[in-house]
VEXDREN-2710 file (C-alpha; in Angstrom, 1 decimal):
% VEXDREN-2710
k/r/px/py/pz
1/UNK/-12.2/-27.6/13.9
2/UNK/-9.4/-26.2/11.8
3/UNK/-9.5/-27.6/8.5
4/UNK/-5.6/-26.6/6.9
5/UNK/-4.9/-26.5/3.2
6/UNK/-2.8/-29.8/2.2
7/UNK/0.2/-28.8/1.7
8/UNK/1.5/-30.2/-1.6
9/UNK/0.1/-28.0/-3.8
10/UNK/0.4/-24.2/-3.2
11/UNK/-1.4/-21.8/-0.4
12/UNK/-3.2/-19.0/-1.7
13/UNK/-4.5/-15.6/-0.7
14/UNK/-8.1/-17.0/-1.2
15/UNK/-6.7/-20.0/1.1
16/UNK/-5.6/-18.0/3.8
17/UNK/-8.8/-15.8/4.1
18/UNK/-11.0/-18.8/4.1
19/UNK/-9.0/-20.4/7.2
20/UNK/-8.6/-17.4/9.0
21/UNK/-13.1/-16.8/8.4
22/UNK/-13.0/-20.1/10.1
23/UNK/-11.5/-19.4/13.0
24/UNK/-12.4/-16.0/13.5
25/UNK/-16.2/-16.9/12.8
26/UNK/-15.9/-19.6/15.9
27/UNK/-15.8/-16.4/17.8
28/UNK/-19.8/-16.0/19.6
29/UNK/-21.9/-13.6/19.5
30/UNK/-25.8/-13.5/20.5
31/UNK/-26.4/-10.5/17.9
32/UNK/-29.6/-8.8/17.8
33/UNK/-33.0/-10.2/17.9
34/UNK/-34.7/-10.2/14.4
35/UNK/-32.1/-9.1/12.4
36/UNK/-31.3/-10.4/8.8
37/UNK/-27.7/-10.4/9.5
38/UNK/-25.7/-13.0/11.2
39/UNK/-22.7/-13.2/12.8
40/UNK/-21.1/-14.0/9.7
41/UNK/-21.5/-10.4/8.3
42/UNK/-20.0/-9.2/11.3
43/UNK/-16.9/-10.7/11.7
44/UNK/-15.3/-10.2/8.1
45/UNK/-15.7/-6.4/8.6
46/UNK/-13.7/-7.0/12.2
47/UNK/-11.4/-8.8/10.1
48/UNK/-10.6/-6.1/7.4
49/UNK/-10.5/-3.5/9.9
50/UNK/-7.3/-5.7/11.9
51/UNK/-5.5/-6.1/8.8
52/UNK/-6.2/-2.7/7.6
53/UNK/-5.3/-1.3/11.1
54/UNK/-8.4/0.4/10.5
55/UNK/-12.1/1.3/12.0
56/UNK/-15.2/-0.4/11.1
57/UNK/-16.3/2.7/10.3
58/UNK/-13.9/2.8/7.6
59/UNK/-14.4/-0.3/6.4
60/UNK/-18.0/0.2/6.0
61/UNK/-17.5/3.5/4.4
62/UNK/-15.3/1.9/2.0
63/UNK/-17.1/-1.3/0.8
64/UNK/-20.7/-2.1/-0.6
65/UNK/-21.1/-5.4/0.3
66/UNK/-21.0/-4.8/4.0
67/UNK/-23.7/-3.4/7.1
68/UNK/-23.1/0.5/7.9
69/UNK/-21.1/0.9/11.1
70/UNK/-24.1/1.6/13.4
71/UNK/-25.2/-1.8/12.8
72/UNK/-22.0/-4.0/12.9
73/UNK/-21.0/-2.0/16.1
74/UNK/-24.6/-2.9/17.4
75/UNK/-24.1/-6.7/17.0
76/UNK/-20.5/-6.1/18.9
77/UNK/-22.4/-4.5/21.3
78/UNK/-23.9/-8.3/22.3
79/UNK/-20.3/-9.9/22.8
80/UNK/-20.5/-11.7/26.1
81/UNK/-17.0/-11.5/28.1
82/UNK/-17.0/-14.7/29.3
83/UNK/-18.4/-16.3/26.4
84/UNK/-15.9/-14.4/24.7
85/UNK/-12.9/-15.2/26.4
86/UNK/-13.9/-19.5/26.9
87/UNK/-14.3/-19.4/23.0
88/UNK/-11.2/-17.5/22.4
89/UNK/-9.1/-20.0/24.6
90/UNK/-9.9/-23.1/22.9
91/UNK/-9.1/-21.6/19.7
92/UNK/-6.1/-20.6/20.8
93/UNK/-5.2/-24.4/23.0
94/UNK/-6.6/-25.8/19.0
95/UNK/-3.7/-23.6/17.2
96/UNK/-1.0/-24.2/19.2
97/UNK/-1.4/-28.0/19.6
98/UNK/-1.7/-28.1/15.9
99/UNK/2.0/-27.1/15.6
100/UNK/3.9/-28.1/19.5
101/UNK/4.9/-31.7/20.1
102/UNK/2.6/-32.8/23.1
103/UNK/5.7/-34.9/24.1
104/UNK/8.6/-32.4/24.1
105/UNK/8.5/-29.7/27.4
106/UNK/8.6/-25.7/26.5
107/UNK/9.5/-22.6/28.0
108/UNK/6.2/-20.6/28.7
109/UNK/5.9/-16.7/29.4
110/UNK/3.4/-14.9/30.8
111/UNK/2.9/-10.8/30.8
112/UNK/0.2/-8.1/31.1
113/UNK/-0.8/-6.5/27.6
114/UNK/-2.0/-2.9/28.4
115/UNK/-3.8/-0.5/25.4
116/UNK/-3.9/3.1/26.6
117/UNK/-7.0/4.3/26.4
118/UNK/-8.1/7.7/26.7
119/UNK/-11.6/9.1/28.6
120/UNK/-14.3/7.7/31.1
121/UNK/-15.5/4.2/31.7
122/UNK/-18.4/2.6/29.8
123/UNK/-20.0/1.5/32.8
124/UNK/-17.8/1.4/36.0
125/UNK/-14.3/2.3/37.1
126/UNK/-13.2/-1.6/37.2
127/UNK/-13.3/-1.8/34.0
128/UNK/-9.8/0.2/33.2
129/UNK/-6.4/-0.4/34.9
130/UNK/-3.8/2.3/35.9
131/UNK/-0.5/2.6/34.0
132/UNK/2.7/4.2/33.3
133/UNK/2.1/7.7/31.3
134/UNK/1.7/6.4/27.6
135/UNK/0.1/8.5/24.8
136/UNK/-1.0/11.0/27.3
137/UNK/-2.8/8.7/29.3
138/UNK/-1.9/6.3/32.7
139/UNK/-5.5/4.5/32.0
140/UNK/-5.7/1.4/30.0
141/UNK/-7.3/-2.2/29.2
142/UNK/-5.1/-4.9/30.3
143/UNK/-5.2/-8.3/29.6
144/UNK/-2.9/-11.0/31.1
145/UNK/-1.2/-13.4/28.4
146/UNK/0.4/-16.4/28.1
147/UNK/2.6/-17.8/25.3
148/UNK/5.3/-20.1/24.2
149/UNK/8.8/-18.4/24.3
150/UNK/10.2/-20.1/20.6
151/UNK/11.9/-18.6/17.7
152/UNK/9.9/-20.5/15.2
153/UNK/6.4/-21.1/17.2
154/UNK/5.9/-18.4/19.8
155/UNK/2.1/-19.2/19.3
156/UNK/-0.1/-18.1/22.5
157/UNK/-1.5/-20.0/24.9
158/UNK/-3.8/-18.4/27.1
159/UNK/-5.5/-14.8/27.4
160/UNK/-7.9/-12.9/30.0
161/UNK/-9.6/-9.6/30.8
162/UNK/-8.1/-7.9/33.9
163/UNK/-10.2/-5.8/35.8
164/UNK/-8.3/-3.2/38.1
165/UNK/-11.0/-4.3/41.2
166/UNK/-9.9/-7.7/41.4
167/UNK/-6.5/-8.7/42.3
168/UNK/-4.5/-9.2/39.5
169/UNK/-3.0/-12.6/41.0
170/UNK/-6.8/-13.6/40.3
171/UNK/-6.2/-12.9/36.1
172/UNK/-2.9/-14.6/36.4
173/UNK/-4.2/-18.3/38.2
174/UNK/-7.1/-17.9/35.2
175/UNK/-4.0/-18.0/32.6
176/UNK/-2.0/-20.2/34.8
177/UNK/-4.7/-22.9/34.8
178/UNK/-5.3/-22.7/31.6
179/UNK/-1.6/-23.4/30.4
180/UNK/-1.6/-26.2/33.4
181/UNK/-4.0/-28.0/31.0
182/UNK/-1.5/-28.1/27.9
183/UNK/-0.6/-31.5/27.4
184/UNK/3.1/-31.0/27.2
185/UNK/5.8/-30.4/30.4
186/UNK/6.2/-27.0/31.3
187/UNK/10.3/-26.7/31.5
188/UNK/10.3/-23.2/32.3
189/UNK/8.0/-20.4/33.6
190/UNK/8.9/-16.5/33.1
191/UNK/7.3/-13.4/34.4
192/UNK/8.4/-9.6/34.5
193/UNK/8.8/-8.4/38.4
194/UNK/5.0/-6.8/38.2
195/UNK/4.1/-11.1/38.9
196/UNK/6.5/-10.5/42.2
197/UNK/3.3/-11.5/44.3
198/UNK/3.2/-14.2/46.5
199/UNK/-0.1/-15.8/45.6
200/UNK/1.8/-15.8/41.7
201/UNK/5.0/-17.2/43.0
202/UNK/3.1/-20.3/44.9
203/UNK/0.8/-21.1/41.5
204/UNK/3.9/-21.0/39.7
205/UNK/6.3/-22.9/41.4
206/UNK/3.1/-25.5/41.6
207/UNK/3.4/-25.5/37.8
208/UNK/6.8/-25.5/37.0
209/UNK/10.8/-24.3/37.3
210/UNK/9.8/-20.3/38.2
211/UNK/11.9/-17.4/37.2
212/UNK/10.5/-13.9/38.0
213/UNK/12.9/-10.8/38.9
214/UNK/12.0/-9.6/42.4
215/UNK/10.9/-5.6/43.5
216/UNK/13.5/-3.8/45.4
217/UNK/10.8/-3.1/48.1
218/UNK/11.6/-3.8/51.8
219/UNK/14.7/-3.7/54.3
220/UNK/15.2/-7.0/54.2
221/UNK/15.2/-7.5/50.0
222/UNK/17.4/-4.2/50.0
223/UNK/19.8/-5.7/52.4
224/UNK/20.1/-9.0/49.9
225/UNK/20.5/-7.0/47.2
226/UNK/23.4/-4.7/48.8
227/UNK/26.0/-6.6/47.6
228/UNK/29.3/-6.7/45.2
229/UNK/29.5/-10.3/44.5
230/UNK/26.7/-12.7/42.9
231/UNK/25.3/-15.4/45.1
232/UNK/22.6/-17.7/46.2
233/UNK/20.0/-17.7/49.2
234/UNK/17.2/-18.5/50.5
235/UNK/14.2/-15.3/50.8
236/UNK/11.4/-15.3/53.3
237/UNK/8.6/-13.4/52.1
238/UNK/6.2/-12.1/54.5
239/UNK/8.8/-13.2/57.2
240/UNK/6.8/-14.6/60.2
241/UNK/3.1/-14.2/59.6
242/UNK/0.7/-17.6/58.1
243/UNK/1.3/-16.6/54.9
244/UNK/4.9/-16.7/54.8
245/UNK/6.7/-18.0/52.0
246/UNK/10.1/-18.8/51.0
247/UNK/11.7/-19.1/47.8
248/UNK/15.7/-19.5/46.6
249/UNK/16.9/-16.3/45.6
250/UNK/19.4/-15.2/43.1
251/UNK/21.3/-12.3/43.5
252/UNK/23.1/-11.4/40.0
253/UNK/25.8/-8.9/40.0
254/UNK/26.9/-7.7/36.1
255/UNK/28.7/-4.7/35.0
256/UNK/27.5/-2.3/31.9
257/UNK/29.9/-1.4/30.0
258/UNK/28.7/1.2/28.0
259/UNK/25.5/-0.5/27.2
260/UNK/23.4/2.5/25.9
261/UNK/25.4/4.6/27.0
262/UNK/25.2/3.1/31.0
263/UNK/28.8/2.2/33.3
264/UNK/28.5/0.6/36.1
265/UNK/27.6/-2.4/38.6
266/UNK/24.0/-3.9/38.2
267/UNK/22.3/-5.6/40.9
268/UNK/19.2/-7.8/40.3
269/UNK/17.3/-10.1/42.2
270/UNK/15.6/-13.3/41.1
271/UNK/13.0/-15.6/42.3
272/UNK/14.3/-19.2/41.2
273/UNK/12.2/-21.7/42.4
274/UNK/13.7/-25.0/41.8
275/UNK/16.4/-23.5/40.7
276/UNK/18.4/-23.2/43.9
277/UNK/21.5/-25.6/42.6
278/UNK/22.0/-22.9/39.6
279/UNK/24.5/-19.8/39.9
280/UNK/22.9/-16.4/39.6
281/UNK/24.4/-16.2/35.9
282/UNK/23.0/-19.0/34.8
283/UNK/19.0/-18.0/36.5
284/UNK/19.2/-14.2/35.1
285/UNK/20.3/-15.9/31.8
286/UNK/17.4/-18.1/31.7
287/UNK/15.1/-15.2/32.3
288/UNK/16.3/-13.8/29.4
289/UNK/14.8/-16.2/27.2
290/UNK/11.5/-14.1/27.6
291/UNK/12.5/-10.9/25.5
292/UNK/11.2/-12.6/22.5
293/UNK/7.8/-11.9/23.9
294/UNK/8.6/-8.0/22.8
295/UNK/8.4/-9.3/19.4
296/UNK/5.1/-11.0/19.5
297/UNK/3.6/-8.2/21.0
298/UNK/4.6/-5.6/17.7
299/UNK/3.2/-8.5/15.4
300/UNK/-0.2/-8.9/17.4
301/UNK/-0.6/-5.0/17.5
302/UNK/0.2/-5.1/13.9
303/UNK/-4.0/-6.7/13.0
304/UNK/-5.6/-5.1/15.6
305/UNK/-8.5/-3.0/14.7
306/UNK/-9.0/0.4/15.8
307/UNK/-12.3/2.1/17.8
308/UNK/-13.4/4.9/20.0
309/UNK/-16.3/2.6/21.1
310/UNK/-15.6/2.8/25.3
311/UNK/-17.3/-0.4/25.3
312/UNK/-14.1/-2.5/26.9
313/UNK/-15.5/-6.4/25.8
314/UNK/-15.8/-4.7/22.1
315/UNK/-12.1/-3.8/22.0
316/UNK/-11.4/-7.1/24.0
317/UNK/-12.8/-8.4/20.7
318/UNK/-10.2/-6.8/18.8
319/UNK/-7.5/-7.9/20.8
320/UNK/-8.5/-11.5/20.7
321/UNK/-9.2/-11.4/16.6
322/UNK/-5.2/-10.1/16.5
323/UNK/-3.5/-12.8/18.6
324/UNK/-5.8/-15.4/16.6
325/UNK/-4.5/-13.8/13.1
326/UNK/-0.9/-13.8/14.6
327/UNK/-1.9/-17.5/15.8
328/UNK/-2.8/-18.9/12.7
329/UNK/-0.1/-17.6/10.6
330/UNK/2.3/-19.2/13.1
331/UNK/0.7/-22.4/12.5
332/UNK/0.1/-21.8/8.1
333/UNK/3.8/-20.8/8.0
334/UNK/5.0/-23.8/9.9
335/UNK/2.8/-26.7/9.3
336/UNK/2.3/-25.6/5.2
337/UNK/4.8/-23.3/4.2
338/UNK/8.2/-24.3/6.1
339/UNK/9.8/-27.2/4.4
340/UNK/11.5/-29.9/6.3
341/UNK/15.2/-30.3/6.2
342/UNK/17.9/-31.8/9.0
343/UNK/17.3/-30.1/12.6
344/UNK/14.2/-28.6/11.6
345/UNK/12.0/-26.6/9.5
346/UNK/13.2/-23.7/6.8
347/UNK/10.6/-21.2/7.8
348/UNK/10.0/-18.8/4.6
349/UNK/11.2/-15.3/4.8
350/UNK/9.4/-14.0/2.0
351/UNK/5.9/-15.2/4.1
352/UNK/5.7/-12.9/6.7
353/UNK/2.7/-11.5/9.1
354/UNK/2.8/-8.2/6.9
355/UNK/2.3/-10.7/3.7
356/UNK/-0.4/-12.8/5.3
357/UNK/-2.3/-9.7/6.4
358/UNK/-2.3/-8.2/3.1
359/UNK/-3.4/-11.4/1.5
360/UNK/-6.4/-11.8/3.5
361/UNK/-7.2/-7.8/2.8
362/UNK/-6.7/-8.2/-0.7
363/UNK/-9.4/-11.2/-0.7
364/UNK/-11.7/-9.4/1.7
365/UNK/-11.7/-6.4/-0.6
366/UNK/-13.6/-8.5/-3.2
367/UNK/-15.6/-10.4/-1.2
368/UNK/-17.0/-6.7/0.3
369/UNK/-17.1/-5.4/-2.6
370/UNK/-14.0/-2.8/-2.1
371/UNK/-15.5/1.2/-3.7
372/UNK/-13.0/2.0/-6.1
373/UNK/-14.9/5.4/-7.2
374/UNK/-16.0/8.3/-5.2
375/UNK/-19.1/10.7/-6.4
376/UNK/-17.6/14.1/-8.1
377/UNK/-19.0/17.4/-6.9
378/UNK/-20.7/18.8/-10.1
379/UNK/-19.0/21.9/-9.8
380/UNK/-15.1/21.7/-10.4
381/UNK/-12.9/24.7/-10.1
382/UNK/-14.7/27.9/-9.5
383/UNK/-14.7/30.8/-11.8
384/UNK/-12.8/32.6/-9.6
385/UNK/-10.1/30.5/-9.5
386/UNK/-9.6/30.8/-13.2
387/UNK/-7.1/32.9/-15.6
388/UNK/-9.5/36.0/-15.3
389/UNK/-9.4/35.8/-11.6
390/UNK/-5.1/36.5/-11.4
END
């Protein structure tokens, strides 16, 4: 399926836009009946337009060799979700097995991705989520994610559409089964507190060693959390009733001092499943690991082509052709680039997402034919502009 450069010789601009045309050309779409085109007009525009950070308008206004928007944004049009999203996830299980050691356990988190969006649905109100104020909006498209926390390889794993009327524990068991088919051991599983649900914490726990901050809602969690010194328990969620569910629960007690400009005592509580013979320090240090996800997320959002299209499985398609560009650099820089030494691989500096982006721009612009001249008015400056004007 992915067919890498060998890597004794050296890897190219031209290599790395040919790779990345194969995988992003796996992607399916049904396109339009009787059209001359085929999908594999489409998805190099996609392509320049996530590198550019740009529209497909733009794209198409800028090149010769390409459709006019209308018609690329027609054939988007006939992305199926589910398609769509099956496709996507093998590509992304193909990437990441190409580069992780089936036999050696890993530390997986997952989140929610939202992208603000601003104005009305495209065809019903399930289709956008509600969030915190962000660009002058609190609606988005949100997506659940799941990827390998790693300084050198935090490739991801698994990815799905949310929908704001289905429960969002539903989106998280689709990512959750998917990693559970990863050949390697899960050592560790991290979630913010908005996975503080009890259908996320059973799937989880199934799955591996759990760590996920709880939400200071309740009597009973407030009461744990009341304290001054760090300790261990056990929580009862949904104390009681048939779907009550208990979990060891670490209660972390730090001090800021003068962190951002904060004093003071911090209490926070964790879930720790399996975890129960830790101290709190230890568990909130473990669910630490997970801030490297921050980082992914810039680098993702740093290929993802822009749109005003309210069509939400068109700018799913974005999202998915960013994580695979982020993907696949990940595994070119690893596997082809980073050269082998004692406790590891030297992973280049000088080749970095920025560098891989603008090599595949840089071949895309010739194979698209890139318009390096503009048609001049015919007029120039008018008379009245000149010396006998002043």
């Amino acid at each position: 399926m992915l067919e890498l450069p060998e890597p004794d010789g050296v890897l190219s601009a031209a290599d790395v836009k040919e790779v990345a045309a194969d995988v992003i050309g796996q992607l399916p779409m049904e396109g339009i009946e009787g059209s001359p085109l085929d999908s594999g007009d489409i998805w190099p525009v996609v392509t320049m337009a996530s590198v550019n950070q740009s529209s497909v308008w733009e794209v198409t206004s800028q090149t010769d060799d390409t459709p006019c928007d209308d018609t690329v944004m027609e054939w988007l049009h006939t992305l199926q979700r589910h398609q769509l999203e099956m496709a996507a996830n093998l590509l992304f299980r193909h990437l990441a097995l190409t580069i992780l050691d089936p036999d050696r356990s890993r530390i997986v988190s997952i989140d929610f991705v939202d992208n603000p969006y601003h104005g009305s649905p495209d065809e019903d109100s399930g289709e956008l989520c509600k969030t915190t104020p962000t660009d002058g909006t609190t609606t988005c498209h949100r997506y659940c994610t799941a990827y390998v926390v790693s300084n050198g390889k935090p490739v991801t794993l698994a990815l799905t559409y949310v929908r704001s009327d289905e429960k969002e524990a539903d989106a998280v068991e689709r990512v959750l089964d998917r990693v559970g088919t990863y050949p390697f051991e899960i050592d560790l599983l991290l979630a913010d507190r908005g996975f503080y649900n009890e259908r996320v914490i059973r799937r989880a726990r199934d799955l591996a060693t759990t760590v996920i901050p709880v939400q200071k809602k309740g009597e009973r969690m407030k009461d744990k959390l009341a304290t001054h010194c760090s300790y261990m328990t056990t929580y009862r969620m949904y104390k009681g009733s048939e779907r009550e569910l208990r979990f060891p629960l670490a209660v972390s007690v730090s001090y800021q001092n003068g962190d951002r400009g904060k004093h003071g005592e911090v209490v926070r509580g964790y879930v720790a499943c399996d975890l129960g013979d830790r101290t709190p320090t230890q568990v909130e240090r473990r669910y630490r690991k997970r801030s490297a996800i921050e980082t992914s997320y810039r680098l993702f959002r740093q290929a993802r082509a822009t749109t005003t299209t309210q069509d939400p499985i068109v700018r799913f398609a974005f999202v998915i052709v960013s994580f695979l560009l982020e993907n696949l650099w990940l595994v070119l820089r690893w596997a082809v680039v980073a050269r082998p030494r004692r406790g590891g691989r030297d992973l280049p500096e000088q080749f970095t997402f920025q560098t891989f982006c603008d090599w595949i721009r840089h071949e895309l612009e010739a194979e698209l034919e890139r318009r390096w001249e503009i048609e001049m008015n015919g007029v120039g400056v008018p008379d009245t502009y000149g010396p006998a004007a002043g």
